[in-house]
N, CA, C and O atoms as a Maestro MAE file, in Angstrom:
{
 s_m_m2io_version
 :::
 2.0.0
}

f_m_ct {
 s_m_title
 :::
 protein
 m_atom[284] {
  # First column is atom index #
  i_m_mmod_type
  r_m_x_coord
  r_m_y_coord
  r_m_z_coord
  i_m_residue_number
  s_m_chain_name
  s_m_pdb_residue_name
  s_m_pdb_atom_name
  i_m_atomic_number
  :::
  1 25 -62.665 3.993 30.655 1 A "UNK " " N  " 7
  2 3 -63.098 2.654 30.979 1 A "UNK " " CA " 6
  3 2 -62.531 1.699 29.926 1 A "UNK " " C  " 6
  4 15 -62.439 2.004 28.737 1 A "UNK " " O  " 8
  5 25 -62.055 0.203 30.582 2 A "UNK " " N  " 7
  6 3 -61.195 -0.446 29.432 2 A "UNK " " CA " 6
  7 2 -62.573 -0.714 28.176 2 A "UNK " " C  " 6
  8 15 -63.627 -0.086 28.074 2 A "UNK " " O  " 8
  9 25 -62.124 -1.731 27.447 3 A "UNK " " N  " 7
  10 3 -63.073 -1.902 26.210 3 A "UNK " " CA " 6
  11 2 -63.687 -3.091 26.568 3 A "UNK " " C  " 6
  12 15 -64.809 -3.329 26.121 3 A "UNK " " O  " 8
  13 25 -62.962 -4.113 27.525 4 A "UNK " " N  " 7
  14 3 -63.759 -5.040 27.860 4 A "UNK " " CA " 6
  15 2 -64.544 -4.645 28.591 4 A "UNK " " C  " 6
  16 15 -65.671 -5.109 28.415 4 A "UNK " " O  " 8
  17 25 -64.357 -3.518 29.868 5 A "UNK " " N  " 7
  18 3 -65.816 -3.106 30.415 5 A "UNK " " CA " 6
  19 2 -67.079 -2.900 29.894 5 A "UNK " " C  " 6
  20 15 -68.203 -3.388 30.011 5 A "UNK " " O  " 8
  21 25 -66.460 -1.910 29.207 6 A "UNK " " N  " 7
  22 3 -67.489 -1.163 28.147 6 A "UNK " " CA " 6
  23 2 -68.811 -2.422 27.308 6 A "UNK " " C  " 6
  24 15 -70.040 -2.363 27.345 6 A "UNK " " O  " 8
  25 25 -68.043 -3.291 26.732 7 A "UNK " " N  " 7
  26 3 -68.503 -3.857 25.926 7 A "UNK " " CA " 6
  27 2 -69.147 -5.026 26.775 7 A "UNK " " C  " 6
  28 15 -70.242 -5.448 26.404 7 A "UNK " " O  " 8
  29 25 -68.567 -5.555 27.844 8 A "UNK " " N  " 7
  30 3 -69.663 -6.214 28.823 8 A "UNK " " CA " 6
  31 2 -71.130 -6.095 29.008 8 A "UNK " " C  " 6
  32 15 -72.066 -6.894 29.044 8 A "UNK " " O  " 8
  33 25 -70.960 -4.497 29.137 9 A "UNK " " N  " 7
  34 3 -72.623 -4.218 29.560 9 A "UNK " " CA " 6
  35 2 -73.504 -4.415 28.443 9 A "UNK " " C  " 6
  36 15 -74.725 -4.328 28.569 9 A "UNK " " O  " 8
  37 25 -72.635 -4.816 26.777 10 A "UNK " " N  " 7
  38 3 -73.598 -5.524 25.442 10 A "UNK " " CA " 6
  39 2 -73.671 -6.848 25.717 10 A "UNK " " C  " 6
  40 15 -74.748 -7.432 25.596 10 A "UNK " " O  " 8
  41 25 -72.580 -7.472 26.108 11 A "UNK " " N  " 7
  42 3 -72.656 -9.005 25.711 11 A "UNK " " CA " 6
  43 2 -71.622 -9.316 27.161 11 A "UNK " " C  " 6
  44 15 -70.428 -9.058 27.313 11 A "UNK " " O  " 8
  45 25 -72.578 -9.949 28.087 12 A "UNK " " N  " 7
  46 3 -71.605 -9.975 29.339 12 A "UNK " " CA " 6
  47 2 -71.033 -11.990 28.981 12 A "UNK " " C  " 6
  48 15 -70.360 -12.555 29.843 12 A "UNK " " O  " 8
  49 25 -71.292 -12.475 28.148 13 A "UNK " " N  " 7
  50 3 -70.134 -13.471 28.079 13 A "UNK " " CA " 6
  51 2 -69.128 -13.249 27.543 13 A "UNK " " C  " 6
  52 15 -68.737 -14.232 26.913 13 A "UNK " " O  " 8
  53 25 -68.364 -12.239 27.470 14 A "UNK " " N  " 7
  54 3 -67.153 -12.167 26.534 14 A "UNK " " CA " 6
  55 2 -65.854 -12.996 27.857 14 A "UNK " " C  " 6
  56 15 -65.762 -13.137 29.076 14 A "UNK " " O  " 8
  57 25 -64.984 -13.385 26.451 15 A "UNK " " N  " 7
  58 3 -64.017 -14.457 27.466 15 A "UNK " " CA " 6
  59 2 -63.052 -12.957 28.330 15 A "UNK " " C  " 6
  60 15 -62.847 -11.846 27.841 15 A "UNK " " O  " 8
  61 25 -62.710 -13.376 29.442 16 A "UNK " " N  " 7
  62 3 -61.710 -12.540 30.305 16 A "UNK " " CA " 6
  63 2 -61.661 -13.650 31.586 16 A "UNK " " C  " 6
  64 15 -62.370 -14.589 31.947 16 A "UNK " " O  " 8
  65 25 -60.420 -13.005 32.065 17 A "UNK " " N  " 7
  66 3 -59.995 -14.631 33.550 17 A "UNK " " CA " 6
  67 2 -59.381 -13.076 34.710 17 A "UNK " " C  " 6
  68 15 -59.877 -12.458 35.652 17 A "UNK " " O  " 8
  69 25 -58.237 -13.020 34.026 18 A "UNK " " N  " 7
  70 3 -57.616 -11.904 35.248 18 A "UNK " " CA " 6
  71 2 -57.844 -10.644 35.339 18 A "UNK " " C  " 6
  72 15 -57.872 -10.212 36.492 18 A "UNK " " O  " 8
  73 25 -58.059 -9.732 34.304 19 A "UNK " " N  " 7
  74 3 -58.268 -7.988 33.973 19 A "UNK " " CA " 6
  75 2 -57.026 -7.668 34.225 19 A "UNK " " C  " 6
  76 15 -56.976 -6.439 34.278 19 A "UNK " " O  " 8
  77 25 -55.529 -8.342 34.491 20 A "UNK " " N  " 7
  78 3 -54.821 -7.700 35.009 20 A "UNK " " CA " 6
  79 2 -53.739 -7.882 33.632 20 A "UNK " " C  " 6
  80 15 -52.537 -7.762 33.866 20 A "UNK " " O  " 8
  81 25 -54.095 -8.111 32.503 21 A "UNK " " N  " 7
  82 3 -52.966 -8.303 31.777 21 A "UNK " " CA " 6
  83 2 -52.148 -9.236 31.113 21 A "UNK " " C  " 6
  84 15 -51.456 -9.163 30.098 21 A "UNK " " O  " 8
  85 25 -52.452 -10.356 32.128 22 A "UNK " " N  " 7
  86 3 -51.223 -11.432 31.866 22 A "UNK " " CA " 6
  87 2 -51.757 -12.436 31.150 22 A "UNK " " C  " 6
  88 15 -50.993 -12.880 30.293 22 A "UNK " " O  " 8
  89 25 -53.019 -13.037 31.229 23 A "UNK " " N  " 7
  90 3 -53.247 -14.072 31.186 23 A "UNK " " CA " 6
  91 2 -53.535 -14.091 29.103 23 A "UNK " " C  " 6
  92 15 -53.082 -15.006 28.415 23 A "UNK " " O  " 8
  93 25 -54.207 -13.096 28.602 24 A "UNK " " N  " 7
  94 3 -54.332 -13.499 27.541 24 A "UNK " " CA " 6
  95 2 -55.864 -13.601 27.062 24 A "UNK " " C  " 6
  96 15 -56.284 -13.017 26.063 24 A "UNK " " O  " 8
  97 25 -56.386 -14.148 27.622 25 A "UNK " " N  " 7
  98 3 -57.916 -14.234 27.425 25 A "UNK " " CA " 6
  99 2 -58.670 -13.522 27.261 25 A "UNK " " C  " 6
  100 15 -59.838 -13.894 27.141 25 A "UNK " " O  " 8
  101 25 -58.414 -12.554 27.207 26 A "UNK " " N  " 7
  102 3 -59.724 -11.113 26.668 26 A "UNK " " CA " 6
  103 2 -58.887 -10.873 25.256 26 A "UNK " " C  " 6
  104 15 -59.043 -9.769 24.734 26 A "UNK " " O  " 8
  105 25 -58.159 -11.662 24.712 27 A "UNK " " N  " 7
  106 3 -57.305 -11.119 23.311 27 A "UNK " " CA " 6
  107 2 -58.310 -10.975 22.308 27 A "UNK " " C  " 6
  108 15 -59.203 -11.818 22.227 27 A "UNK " " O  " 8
  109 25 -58.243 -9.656 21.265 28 A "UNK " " N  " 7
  110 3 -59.081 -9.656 20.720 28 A "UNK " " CA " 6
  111 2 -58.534 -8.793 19.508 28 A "UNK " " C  " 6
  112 15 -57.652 -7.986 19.801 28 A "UNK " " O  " 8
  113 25 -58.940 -8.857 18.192 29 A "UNK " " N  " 7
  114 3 -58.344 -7.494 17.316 29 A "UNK " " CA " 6
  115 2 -59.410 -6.491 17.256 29 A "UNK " " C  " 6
  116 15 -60.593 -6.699 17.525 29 A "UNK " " O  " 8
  117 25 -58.919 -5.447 16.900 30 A "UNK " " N  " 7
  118 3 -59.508 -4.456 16.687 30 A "UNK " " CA " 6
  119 2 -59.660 -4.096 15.258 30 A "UNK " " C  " 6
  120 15 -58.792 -3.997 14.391 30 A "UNK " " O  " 8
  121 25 -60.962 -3.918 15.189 31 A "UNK " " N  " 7
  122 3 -61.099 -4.167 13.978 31 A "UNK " " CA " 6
  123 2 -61.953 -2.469 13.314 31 A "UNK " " C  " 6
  124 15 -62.278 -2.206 12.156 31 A "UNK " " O  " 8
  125 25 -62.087 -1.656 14.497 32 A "UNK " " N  " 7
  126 3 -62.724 -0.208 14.116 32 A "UNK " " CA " 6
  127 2 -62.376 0.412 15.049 32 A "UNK " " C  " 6
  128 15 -62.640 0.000 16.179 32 A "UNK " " O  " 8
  129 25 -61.510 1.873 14.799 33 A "UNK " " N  " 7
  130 3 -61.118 2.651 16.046 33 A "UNK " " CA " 6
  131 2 -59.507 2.771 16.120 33 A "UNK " " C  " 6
  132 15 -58.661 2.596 15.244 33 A "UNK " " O  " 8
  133 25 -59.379 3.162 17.595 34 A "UNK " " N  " 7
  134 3 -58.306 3.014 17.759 34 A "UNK " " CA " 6
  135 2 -58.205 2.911 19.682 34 A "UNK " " C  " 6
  136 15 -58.818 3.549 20.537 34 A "UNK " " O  " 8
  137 25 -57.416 2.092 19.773 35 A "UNK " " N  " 7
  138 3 -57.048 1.716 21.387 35 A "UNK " " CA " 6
  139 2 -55.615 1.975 21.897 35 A "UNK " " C  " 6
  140 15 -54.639 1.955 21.148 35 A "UNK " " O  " 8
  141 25 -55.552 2.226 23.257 36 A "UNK " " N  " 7
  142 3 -53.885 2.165 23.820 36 A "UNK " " CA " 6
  143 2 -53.969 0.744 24.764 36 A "UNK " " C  " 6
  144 15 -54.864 0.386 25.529 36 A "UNK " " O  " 8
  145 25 -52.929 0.204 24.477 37 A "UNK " " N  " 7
  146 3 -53.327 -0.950 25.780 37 A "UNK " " CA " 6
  147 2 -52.373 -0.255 27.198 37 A "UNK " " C  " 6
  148 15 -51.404 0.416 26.844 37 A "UNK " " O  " 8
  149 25 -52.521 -0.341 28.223 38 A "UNK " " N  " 7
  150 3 -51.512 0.264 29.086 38 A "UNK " " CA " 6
  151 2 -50.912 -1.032 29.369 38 A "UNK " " C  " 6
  152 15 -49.716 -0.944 29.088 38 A "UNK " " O  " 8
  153 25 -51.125 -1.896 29.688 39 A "UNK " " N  " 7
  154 3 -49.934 -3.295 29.671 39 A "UNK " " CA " 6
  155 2 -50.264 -4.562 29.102 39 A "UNK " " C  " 6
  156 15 -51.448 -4.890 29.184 39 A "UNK " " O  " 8
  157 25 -49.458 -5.351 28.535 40 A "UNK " " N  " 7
  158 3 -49.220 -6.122 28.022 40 A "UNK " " CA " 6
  159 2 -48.116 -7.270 28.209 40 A "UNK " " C  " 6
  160 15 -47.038 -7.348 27.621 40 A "UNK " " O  " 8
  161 25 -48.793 -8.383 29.438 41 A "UNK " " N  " 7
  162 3 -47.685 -9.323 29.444 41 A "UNK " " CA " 6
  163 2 -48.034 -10.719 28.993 41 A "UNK " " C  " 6
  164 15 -47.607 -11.738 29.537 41 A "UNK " " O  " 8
  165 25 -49.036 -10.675 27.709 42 A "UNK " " N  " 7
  166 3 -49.104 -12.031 27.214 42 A "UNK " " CA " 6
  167 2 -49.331 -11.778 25.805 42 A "UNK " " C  " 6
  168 15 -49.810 -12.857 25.456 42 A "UNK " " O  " 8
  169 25 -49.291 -10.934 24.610 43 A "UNK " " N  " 7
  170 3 -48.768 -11.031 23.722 43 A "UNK " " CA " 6
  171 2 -47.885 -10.527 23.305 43 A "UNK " " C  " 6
  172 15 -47.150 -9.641 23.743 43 A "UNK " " O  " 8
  173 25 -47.926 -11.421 21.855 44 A "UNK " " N  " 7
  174 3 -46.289 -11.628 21.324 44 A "UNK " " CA " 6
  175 2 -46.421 -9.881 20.448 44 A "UNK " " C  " 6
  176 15 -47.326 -9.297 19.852 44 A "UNK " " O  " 8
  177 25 -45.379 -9.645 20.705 45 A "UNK " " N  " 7
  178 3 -44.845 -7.829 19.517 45 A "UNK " " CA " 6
  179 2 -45.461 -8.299 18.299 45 A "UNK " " C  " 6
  180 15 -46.224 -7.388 17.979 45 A "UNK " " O  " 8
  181 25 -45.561 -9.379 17.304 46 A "UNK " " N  " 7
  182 3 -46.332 -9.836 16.236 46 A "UNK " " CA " 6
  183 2 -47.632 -9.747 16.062 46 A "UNK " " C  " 6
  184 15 -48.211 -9.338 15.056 46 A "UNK " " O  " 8
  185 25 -48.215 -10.237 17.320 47 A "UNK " " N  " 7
  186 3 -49.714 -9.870 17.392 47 A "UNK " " CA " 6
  187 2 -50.477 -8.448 17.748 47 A "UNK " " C  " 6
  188 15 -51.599 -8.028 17.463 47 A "UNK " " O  " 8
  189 25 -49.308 -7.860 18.539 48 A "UNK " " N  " 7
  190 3 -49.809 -6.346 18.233 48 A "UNK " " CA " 6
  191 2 -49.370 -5.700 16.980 48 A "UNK " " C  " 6
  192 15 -50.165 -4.792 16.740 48 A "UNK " " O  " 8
  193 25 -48.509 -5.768 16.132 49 A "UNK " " N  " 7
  194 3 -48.462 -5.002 15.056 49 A "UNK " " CA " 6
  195 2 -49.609 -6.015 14.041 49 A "UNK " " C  " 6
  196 15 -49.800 -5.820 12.840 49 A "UNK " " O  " 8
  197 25 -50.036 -6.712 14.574 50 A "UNK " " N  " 7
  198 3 -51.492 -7.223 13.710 50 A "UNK " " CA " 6
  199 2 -52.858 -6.838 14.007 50 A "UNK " " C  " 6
  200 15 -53.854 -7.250 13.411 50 A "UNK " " O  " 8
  201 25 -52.837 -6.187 14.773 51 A "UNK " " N  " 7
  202 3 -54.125 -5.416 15.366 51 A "UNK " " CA " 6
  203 2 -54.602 -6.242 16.648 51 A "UNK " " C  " 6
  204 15 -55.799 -6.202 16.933 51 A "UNK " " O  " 8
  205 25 -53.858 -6.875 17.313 52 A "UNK " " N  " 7
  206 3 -54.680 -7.579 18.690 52 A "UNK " " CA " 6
  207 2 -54.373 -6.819 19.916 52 A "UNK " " C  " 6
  208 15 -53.235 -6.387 20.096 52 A "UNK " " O  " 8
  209 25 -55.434 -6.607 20.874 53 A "UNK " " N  " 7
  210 3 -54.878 -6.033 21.824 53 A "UNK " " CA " 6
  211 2 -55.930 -7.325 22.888 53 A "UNK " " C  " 6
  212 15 -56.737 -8.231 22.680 53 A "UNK " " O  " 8
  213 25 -55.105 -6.499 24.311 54 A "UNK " " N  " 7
  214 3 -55.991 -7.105 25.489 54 A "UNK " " CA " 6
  215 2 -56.792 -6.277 25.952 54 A "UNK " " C  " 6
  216 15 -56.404 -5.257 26.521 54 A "UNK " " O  " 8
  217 25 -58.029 -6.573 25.787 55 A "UNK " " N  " 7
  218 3 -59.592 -5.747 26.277 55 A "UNK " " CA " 6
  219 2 -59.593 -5.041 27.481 55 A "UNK " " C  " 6
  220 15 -60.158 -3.961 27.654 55 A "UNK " " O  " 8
  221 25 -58.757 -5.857 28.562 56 A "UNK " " N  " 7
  222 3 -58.933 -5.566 30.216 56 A "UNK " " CA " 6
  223 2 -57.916 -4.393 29.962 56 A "UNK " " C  " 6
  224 15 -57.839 -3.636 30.930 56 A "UNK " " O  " 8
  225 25 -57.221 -4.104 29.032 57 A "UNK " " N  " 7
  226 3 -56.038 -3.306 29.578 57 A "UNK " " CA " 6
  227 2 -55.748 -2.068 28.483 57 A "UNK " " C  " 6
  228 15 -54.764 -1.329 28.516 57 A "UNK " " O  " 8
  229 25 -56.901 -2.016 27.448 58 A "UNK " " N  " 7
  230 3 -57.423 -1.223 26.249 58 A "UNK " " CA " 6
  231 2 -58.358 -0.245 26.478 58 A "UNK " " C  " 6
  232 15 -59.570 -0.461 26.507 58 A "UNK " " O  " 8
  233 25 -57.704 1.099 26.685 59 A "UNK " " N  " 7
  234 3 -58.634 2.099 26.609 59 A "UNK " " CA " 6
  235 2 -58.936 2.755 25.073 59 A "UNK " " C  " 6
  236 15 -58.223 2.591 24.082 59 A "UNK " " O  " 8
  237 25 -59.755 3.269 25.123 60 A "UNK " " N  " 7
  238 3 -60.077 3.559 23.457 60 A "UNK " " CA " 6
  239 2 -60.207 5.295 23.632 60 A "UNK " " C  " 6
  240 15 -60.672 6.065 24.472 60 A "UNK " " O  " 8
  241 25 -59.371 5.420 22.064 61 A "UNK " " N  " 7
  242 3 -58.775 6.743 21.944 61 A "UNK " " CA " 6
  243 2 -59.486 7.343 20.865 61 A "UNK " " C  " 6
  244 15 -59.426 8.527 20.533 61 A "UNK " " O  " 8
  245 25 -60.089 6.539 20.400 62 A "UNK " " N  " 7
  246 3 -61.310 6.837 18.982 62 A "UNK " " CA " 6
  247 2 -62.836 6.953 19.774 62 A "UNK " " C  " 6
  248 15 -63.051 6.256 20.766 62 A "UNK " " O  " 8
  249 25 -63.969 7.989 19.190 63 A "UNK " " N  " 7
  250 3 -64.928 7.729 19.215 63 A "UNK " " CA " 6
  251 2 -65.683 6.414 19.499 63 A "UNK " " C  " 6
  252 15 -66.331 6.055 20.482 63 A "UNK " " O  " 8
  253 25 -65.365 5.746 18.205 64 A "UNK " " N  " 7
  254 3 -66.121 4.375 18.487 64 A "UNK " " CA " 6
  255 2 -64.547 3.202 18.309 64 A "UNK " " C  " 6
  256 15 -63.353 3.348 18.046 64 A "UNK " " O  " 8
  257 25 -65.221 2.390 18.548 65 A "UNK " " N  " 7
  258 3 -63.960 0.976 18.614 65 A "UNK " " CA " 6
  259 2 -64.743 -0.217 18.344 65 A "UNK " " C  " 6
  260 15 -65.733 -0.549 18.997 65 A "UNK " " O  " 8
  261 25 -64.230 -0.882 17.298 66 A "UNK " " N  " 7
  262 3 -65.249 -2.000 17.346 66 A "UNK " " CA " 6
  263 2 -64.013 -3.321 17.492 66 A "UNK " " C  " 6
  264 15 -62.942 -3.144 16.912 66 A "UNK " " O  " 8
  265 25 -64.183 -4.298 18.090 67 A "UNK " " N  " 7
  266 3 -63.225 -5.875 18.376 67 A "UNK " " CA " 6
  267 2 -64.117 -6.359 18.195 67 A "UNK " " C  " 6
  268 15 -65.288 -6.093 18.462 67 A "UNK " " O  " 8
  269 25 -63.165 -7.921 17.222 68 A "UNK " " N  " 7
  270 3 -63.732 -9.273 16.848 68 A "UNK " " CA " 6
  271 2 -63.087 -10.228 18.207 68 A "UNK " " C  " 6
  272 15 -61.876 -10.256 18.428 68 A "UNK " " O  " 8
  273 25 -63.595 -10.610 18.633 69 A "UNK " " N  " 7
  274 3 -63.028 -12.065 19.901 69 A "UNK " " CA " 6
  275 2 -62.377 -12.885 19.246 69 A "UNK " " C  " 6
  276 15 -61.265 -13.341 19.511 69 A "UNK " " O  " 8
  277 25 -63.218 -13.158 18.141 70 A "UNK " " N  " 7
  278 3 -63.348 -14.619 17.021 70 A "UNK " " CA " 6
  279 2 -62.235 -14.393 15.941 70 A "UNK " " C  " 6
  280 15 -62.265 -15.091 14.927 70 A "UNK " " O  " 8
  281 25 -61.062 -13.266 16.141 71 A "UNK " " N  " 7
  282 3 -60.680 -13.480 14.955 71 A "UNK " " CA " 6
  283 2 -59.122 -14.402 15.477 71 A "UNK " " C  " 6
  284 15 -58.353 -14.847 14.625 71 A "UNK " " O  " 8
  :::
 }
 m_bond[283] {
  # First column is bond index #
  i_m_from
  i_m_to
  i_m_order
  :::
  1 1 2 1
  2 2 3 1
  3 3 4 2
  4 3 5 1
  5 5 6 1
  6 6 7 1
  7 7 8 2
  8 7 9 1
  9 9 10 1
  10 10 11 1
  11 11 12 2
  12 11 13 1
  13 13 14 1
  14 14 15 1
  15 15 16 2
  16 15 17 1
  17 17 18 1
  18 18 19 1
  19 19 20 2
  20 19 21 1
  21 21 22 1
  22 22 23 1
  23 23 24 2
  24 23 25 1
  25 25 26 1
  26 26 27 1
  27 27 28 2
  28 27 29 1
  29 29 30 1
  30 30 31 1
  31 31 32 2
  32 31 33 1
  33 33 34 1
  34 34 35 1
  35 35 36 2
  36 35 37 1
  37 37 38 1
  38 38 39 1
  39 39 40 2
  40 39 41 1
  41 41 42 1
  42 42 43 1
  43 43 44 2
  44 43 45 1
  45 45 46 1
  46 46 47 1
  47 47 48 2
  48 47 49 1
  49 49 50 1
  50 50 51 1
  51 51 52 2
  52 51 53 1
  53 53 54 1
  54 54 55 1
  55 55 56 2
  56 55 57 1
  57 57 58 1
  58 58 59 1
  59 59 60 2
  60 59 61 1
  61 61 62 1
  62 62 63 1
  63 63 64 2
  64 63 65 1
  65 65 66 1
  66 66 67 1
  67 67 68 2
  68 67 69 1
  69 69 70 1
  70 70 71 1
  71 71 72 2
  72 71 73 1
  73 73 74 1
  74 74 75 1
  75 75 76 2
  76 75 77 1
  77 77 78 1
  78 78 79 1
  79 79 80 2
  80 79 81 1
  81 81 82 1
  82 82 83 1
  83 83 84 2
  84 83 85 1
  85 85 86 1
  86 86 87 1
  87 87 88 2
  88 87 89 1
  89 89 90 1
  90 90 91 1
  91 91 92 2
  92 91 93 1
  93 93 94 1
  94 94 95 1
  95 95 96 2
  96 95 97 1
  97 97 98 1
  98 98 99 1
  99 99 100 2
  100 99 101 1
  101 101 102 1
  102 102 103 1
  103 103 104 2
  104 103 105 1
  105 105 106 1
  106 106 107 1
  107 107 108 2
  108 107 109 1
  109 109 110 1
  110 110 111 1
  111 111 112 2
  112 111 113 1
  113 113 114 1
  114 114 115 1
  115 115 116 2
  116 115 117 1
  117 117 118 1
  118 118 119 1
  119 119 120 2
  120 119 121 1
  121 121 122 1
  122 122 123 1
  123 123 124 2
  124 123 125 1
  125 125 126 1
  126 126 127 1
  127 127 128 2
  128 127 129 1
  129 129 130 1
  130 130 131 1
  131 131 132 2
  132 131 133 1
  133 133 134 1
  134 134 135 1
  135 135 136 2
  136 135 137 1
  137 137 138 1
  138 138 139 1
  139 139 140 2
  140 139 141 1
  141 141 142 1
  142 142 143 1
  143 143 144 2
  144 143 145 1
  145 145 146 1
  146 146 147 1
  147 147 148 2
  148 147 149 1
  149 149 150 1
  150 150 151 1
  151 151 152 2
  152 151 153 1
  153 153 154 1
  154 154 155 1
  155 155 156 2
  156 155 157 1
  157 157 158 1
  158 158 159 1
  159 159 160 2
  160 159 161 1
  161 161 162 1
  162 162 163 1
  163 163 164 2
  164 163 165 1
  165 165 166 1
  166 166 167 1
  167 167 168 2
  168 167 169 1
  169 169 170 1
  170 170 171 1
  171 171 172 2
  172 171 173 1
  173 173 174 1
  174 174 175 1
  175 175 176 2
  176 175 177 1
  177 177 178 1
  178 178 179 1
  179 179 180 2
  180 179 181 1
  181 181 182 1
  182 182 183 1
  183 183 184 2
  184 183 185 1
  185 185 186 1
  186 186 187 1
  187 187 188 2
  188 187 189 1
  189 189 190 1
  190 190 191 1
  191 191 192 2
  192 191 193 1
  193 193 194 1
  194 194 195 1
  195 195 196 2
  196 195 197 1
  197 197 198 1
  198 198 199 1
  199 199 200 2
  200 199 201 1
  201 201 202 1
  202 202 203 1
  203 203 204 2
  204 203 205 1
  205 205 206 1
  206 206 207 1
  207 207 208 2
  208 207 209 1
  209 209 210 1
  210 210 211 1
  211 211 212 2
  212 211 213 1
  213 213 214 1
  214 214 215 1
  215 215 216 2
  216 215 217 1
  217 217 218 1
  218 218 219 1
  219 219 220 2
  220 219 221 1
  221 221 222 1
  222 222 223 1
  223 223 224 2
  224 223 225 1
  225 225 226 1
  226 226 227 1
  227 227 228 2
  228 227 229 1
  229 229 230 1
  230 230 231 1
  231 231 232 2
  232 231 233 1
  233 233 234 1
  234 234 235 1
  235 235 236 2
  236 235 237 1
  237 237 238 1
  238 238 239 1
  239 239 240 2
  240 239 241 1
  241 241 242 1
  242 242 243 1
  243 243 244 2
  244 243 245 1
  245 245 246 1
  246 246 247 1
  247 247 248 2
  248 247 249 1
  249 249 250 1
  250 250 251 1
  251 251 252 2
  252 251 253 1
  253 253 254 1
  254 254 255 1
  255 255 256 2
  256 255 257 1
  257 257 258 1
  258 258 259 1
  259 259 260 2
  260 259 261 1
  261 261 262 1
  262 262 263 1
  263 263 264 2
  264 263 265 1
  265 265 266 1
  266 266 267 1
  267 267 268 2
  268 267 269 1
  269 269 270 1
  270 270 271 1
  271 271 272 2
  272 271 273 1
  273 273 274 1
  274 274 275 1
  275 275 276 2
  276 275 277 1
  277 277 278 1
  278 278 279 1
  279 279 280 2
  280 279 281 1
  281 281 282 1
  282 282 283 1
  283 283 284 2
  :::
 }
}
């Protein structure tokens, strides 16, 4: 299940628009864990080697995973 699912059922305002990838809006870093995103067509190669991924499209490969929205 992606991480934005997951984490919905804590806090169902988290920002998201499409789930499909593109738009950007579930961007978030990861800040505990570890995630795969399976696609990525709205950030930049910079922001993933900085720890951001997209929630809708982030499955988590660690036990636990923790993302900041806010960073």
């Amino acid at each position: 299940m992606p991480v934005l699912d997951s984490a919905q059922k804590v806090r169902g305002d988290l920002p998201f628009a499409c789930k499909g990838g593109v738009c950007g809006t579930c961007r978030a870093r990861v800040t505990e864990g570890e995630v795969v995103m399976r696609r990525n067509y709205a950030l930049e190669p910079a922001e993933v080697e900085a720890g951001y991924v997209l929630t809708c499209q982030s499955l988590p490969v660690s036990e636990s995973v923790t993302v900041d929205y806010d960073a």
